[in-house]
N, C-alpha and C positions, 0 to 999 in steps of 0.2 A: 417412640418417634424414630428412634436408630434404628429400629428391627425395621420399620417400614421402606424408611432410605435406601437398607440394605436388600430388601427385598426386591423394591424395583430396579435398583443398580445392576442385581441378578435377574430379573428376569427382561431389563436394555440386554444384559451380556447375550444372553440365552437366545432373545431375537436376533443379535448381530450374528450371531455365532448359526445359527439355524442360515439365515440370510444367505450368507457366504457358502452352504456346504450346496447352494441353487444355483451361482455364478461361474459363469466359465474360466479361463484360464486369466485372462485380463482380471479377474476379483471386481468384473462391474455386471450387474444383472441386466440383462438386454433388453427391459422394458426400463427406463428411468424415471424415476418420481416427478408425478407433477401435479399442480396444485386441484387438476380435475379429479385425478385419483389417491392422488394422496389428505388432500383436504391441509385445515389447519394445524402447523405444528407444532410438538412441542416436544421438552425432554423428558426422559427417562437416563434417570443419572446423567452420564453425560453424551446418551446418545439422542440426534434428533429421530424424534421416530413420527408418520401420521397418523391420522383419526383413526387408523385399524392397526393401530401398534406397529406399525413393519420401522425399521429403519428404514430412514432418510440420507443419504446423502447429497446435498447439495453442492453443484458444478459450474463453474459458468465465468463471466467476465464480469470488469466492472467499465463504467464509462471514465474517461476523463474528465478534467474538470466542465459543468455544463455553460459552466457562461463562457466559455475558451471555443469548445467543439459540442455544441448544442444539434450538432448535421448528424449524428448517429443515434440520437432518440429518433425512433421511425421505426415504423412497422415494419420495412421488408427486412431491413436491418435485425430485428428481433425476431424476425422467419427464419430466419438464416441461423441466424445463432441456435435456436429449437432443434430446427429440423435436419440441417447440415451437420453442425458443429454438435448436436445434442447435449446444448447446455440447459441448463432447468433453473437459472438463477439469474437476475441481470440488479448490476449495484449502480447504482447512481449516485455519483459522487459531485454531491454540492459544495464547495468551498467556501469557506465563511470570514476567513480573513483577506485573500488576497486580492491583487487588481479584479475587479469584477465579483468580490467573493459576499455574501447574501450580507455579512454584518460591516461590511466597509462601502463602499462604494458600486456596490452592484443594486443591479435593476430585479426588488425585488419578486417582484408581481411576475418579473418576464420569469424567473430562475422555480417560481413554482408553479406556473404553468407549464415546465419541463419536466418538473416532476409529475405532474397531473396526467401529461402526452407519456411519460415512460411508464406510467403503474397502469396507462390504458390499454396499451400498446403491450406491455409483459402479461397481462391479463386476458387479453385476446388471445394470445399464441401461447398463452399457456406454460407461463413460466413464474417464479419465485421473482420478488424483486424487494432489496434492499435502499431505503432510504437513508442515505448517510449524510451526518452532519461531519465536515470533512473538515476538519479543524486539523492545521498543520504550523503556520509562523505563527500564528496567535500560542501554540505551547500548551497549554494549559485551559482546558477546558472551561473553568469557572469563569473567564476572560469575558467570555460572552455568554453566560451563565443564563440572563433574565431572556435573550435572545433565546436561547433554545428553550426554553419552558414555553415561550408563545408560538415558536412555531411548532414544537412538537404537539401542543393542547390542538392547535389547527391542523395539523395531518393525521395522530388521530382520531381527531373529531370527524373528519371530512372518509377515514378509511377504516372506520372502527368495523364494519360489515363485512369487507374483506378479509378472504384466507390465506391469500397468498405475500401480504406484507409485513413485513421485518423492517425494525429498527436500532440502525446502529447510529449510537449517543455521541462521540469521539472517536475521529478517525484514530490519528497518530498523537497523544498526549506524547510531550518532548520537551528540551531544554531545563531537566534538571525535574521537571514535573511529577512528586510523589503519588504512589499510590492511596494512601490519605485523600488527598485534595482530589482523585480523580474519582473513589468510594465518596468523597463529600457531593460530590458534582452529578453524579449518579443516583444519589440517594433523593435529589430534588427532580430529576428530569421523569426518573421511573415513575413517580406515583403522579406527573402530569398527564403518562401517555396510559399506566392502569383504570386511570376514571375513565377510560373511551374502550380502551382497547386493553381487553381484563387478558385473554391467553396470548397474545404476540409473541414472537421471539425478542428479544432486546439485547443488543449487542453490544459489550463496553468496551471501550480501549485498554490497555495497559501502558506503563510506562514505556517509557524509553521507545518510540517510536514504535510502540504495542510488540514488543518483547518481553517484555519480563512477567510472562504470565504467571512465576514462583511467589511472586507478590500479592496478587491475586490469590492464589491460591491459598497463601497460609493466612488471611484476611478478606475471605471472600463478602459479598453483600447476602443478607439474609432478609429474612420478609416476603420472601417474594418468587415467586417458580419463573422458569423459560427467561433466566436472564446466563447469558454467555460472554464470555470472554475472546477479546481476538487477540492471535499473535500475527503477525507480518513477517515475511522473509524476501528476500532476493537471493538464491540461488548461488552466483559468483561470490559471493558476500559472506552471507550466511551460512555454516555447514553444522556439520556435527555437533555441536553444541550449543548450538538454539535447538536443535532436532533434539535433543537430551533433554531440555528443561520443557520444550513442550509436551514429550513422551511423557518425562516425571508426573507433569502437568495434571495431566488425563487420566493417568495412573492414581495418581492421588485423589481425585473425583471432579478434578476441573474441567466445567463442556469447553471447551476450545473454537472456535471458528477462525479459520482463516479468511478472514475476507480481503486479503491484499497483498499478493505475490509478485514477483519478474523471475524471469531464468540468466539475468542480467543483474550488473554488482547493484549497491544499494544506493545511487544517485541517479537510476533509470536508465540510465546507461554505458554505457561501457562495454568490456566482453560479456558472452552468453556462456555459460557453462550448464551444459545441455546433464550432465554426469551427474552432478549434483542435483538437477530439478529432476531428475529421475528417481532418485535417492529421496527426496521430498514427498514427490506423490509414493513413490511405495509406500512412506508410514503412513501420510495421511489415509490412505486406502486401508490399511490393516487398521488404523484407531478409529474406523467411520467419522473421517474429521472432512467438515465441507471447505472447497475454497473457492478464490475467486480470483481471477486473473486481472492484473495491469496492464495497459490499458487499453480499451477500444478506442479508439485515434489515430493519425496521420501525421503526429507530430514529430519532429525529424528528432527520434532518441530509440534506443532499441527497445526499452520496455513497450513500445508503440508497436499495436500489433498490424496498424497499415502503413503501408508504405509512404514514404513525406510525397512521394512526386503520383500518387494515386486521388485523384478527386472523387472516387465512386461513398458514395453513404450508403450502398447494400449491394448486393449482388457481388459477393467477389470473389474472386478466383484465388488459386494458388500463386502467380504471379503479381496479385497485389496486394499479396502479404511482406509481413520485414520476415526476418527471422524469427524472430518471438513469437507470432502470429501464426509464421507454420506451425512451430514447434506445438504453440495451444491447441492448434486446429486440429493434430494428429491425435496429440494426448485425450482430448474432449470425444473424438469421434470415434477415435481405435484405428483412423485409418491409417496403417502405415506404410500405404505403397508410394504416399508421395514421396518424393527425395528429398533426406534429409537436408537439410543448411550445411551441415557441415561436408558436405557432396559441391564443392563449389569449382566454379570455372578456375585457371590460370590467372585470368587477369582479376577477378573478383579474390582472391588472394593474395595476390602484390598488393593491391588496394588495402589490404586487410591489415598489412604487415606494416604499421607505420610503427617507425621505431623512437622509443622513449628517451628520452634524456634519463642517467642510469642514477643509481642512488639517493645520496641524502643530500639537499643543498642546506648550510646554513651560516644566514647572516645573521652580523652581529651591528646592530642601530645604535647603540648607547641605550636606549631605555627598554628594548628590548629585544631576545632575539628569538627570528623567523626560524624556524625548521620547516626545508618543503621539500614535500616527494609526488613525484608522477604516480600515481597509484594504477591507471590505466590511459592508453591513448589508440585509436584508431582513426582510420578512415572512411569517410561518406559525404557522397556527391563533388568531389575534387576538394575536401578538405580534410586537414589533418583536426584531432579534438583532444586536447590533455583532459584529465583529472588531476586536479591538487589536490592534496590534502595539507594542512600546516596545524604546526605546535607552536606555542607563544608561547615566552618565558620572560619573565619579568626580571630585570635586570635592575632596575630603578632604586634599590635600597629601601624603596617602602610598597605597601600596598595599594594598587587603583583599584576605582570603581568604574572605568571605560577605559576604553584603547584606541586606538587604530595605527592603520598600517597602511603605505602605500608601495605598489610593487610594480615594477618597472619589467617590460618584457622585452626582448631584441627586436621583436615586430608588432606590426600594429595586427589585433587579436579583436573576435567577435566574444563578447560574455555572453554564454547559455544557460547557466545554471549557478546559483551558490547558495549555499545553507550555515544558517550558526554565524549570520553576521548579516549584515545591510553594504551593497558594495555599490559603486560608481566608478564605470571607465571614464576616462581621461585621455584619446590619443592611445599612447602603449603604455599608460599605469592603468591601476586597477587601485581603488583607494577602495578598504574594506574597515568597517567599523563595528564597538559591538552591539550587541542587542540587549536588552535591558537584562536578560539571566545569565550572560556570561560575560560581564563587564569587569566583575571583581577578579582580579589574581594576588596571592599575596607575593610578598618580598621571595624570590625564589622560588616562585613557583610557576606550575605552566598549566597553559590548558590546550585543549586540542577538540576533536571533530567539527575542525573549519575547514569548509571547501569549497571547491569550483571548477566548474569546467569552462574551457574557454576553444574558440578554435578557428583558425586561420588558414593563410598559403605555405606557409612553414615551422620550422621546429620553433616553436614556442618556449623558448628559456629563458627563465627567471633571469633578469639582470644585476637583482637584489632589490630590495625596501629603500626608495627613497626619501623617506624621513619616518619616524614611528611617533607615536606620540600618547599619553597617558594622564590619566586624571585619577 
């Protein structure tokens, strides 16, 4: 059975290796895969290859959440991306916990009807398309465990005939959530969607907000062919050493799939570091590893590849892209006569330059204290936008099981964003509480990856915690 393994691992290498000596100087073949000509796929080791052996790689974007921005499922929208942009892959990211999200409070029927318009519409134009169950504050996969087994037995049931669909089980597993529990959680979803759909791709998350694919890899799932592994990055964020452990990764015989990047730090926004996602896709390109881009939307954050002040759902131009959005549109197509972002006007760089409040602040509440840093801040559309980041330390002589914190700001502030907690403004506090997996701190000790972005008409500085409080 090893000789076998080994044999097709050699002879994935052998086609990637043959593939690349066809490609011109960009290392991309100037006909891209698609599911007319490439058919169903599947792996050879850890490469995707199709129905006539060639490697695969897949390219492309993913949507944002669909019950938020459901206006970019549409065909010309998906023309565009084909034919322009020359992507071969479109994700569909359904969210399953949050406001609107398919196992909380969202409107189910409408949320797969959108799936049904995006695999008609990726299938027309002749593209790859990714259905994702996009689990994020729920953490933990198994949360909605019996939910995904009925809707994946119904997607499918309903696309077992089709060649061109992929399914990923866990977007971002997070909050502390083992590889264990997320192999547990995978081992019931798989053999829902094998009775329908025997060769699919299937896509698993990894911890830690699908990074730690080393986990994976030295306890991978067995039983079962064309099941893959994603890691995630963001560019400004991520560098050199997620790029090591995914290299290892692959090297080691783990398929890999990127299906969820930004060129922007890892809370969607912030600075772009164009340097490092260059550095990104060149490995991804030499490891024939597929990705897929964050996000198609209009939402006013930089991972957003349309512009917040643009209303078009298709047809668009270079001018009603953000920056992210060129940067994908160039990378995707090879075109690079447009001008870069970083080619910016005068005043579009005073704009740019909003400046931070400097180091470390930290207060001390009695039961606990605050450590907070600006990790990044800019400006857009006449407002300035921090990133927090904060460490809790327990101060209280014994152990809680929950916290919170309230933080007082010198101005009255808009909240856009916060992760690793449940927050409520107040005026210019910000009261933030925990969430059921990072409630506990012992006597002395601390926790950290709590954030937020917040953003207003001026410098936004912490005034300190006005009361903290612990159980």
């Amino acid at each position: 059975m090893l000789a076998v393994k080994n044999r097709r691992r050699i002879l994935a290498l052998a086609l990637w290796v043959g593939c690349l000596l066809c490609l011109g100087k960009t290392g991309r073949a100037e006909e891209i895969a698609a599911p007319s000509t490439a058919g169903v796929l599947h792996l050879e080791g850890t490469q995707i290859v199709g129905e006539d052996g060639q490697p695969v790689q897949l390219r492309g974007v993913s949507t944002h959440g669909l019950a938020w921005f459901p206006q970019y499922v549409n065909q010309e929208c998906f023309r565009q991306l084909r034919t322009e942009w020359r992507a071969n892959v479109v994700r569909l990211a359904m969210y399953t916990a949050e406001s609107g999200g398919f196992c909380t409070d969202g409107d189910q029927e409408s949320l797969k009807r959108l799936i049904d318009d995006g695999i008609r519409y990726a299938t027309e134009e002749d593209l790859y398309v990714i259905i994702d169950w996009h689990i994020l504050s729920d953490g933990n996969p198994q949360t909605y465990q019996e939910e995904a087994k009925a809707f994946f037995e119904e997607m499918s049931a309903k696309y077992a005939h089709m060649k061109n669909v992929i399914y990923e089980i866990c977007n971002e597993p997070n909050g502390g959530t083992e590889w264990a529990q997320i192999k547990s959680y995978a081992e019931e979803i798989i053999p829902v969607i094998r009775r329908n759909a025997s060769d699919a791709l299937v896509l698993v998350g990894t911890p830690n907000w699908s990074q730690f694919v080393d986990e994976a890899q030295a306890d991978p799932i067995t039983g079962y062919d064309n099941i893959m592994y994603t890691l995630h990055f963001y560019a400004a964020t991520h560098k050199e050493d997620l790029r090591m452990r995914m290299r290892n990764a692959v090297q080691g015989g783990l398929p890999v799939f990127v299906s969820e990047y930004g060129i922007c730090d890892a809370s969607g926004n912030g600075d772009i570091d164009e340097e490092e996602a260059d550095l990104w896709v060149k490995l991804m390109d030499e490891l024939g590893i597929s990705y897929v881009a964050w996000n198609l939307a209009n939402k006013d954050e930089t991972s957003s590849m349309i512009l917040s002040t643009c209303q078009k759902t298709g047809g668009f131009l270079e001018e009603d892209l953000s920056a992210s959005g060129k940067w994908i549109r160039r990378m995707l197509s090879g075109d690079t006569d447009a001008v870069s972002e970083s080619e910016t006007s005068p005043d579009q760089a005073e704009e740019a330059q909003t400046e931070a409040p400097s180091g470390e602040t930290v207060f001390d509440c009695g039961q606990i204290e605050v450590h907070a840093v600006v990790k990044n801040c800019w400006g857009s559309n006449g407002e300035d936008y921090y990133q927090y980041e904060l460490k809790l330390v327990n101060l209280s002589g014994q152990p809680c099981s929950s916290w919170e914190i309230v933080l007082d700001f010198e101005e009255e502030f808009r909240l856009q964003d916060g992760w690793n907690g449940d927050y409520e403004k107040d005026g210019n506090s910000l009261r933030i509480s925990s969430k059921d997996y990072n409630g506990k701190i012992g006597s002395g000790e601390s926790i950290g990856d709590i954030g937020f972005i917040i953003s207003g008409g001026g410098a936004l500085s912490l005034e300190g915690p006005q009361h903290s409080h612990i159980v």
